[in-house]
C-alpha positions as CSV (number, residue, x, y, z in Angstrom):
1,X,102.7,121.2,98.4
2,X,101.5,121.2,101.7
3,X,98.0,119.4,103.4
4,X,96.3,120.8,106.2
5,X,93.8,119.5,108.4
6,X,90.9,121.0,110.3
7,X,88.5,120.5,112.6
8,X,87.1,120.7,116.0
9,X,87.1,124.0,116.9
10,X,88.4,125.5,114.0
11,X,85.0,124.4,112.3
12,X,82.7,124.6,115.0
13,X,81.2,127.8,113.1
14,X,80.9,129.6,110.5
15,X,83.0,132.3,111.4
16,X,85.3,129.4,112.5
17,X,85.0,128.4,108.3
18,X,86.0,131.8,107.3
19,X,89.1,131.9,109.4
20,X,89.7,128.7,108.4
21,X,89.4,129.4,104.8
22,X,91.7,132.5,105.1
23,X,94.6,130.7,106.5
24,X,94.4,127.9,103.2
25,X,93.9,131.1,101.2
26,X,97.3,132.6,102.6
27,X,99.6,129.8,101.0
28,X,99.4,129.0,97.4
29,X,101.0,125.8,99.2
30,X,98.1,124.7,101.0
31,X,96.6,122.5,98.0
32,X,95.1,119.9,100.2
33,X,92.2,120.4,102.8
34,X,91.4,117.7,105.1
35,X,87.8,118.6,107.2
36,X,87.0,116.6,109.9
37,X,83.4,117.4,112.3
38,X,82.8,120.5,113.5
39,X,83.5,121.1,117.7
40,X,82.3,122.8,120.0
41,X,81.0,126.4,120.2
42,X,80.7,126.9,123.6
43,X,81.8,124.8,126.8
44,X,78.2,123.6,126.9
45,X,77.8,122.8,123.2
46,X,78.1,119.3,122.0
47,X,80.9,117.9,119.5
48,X,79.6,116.8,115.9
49,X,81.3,113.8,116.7
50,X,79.8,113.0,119.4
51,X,76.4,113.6,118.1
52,X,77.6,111.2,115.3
53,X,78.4,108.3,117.8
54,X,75.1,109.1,119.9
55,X,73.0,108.7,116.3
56,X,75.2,105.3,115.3
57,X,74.8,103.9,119.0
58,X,70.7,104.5,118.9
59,X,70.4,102.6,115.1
60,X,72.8,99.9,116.3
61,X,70.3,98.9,119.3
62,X,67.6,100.1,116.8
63,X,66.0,102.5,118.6
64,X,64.7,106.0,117.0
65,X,67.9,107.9,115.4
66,X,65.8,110.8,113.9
67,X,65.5,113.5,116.3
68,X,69.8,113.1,116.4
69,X,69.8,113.3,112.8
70,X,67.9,116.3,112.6
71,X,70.0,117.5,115.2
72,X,73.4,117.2,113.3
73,X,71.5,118.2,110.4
74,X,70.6,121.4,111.9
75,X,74.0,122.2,113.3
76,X,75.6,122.1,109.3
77,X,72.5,124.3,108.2
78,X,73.1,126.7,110.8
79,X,77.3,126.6,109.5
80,X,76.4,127.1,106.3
81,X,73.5,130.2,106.5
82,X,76.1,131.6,108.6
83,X,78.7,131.2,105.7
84,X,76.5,133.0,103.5
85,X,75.6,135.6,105.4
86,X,80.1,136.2,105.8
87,X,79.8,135.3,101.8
88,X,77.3,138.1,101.2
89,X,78.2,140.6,104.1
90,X,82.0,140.4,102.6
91,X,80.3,140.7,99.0
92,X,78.2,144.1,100.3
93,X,81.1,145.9,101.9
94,X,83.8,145.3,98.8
95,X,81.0,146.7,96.4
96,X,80.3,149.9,99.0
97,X,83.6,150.2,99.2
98,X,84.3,149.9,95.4
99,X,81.7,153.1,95.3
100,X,82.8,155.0,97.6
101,X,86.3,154.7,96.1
102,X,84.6,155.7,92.7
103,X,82.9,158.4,94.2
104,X,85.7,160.0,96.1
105,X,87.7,160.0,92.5
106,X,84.4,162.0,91.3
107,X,84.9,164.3,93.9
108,X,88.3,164.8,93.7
109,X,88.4,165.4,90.3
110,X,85.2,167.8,90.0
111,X,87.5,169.9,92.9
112,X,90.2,169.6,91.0
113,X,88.6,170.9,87.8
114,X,87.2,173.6,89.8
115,X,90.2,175.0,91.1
116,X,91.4,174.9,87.8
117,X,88.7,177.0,86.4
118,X,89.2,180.0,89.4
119,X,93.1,180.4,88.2
């Protein structure tokens, strides 16, 4: 049994998520996830974390919080519409692919019956 720990970078996106997700999926061992906020996703980008502390600092010396909020909030929507559009992109391309695989067996079966009905 094995637990593994992300975040930072390795979150920062939803790319990030998929990659992320492929390297738990790769070991039946990995049976433990441990997220922690999303990084960076560009050198001028701002931590989740910090964005986090920035949001707790403002209510502590209760000033306005909400624009931060909305902020963070924003950055986990944007994470997970991009996860969907991997979920259904990935989704799209396995069912083309499962046609086309089904078609090409049409194909080569109808050549192969034709061949058979030259002889």
């Amino acid at each position: 049994m094995k637990v593994v720990k992300f975040g930072g970078s390795s979150l920062a996106s939803a790319e990030q998520f998929v990659k992320a997700g492929d390297i738990i999926n790769s070991d039946k061992e990995r049976r433990f996830v441990v997220p922690s906020a999303p990084g960076k996703r560009s050198k001028k980008d701002t931590k989740v974390t910090d964005m986090l502390y920035a949001c707790y600092a403002a209510a502590q010396e209760d000033q306005p919080f909400q624009d931060q909020l909305k902020a963070i909030e924003a950055r986990y929507e944007e994470i997970i519409k991009g996860q969907i559009k991997e979920l259904v992109r990935g989704s799209v391309e396995e069912t083309l692919n499962s046609l086309l695989e089904a078609e090409t067996h049409k194909l080569t079966q109808a050549a192969r019956y034709e061949r058979n009905e030259v002889h």
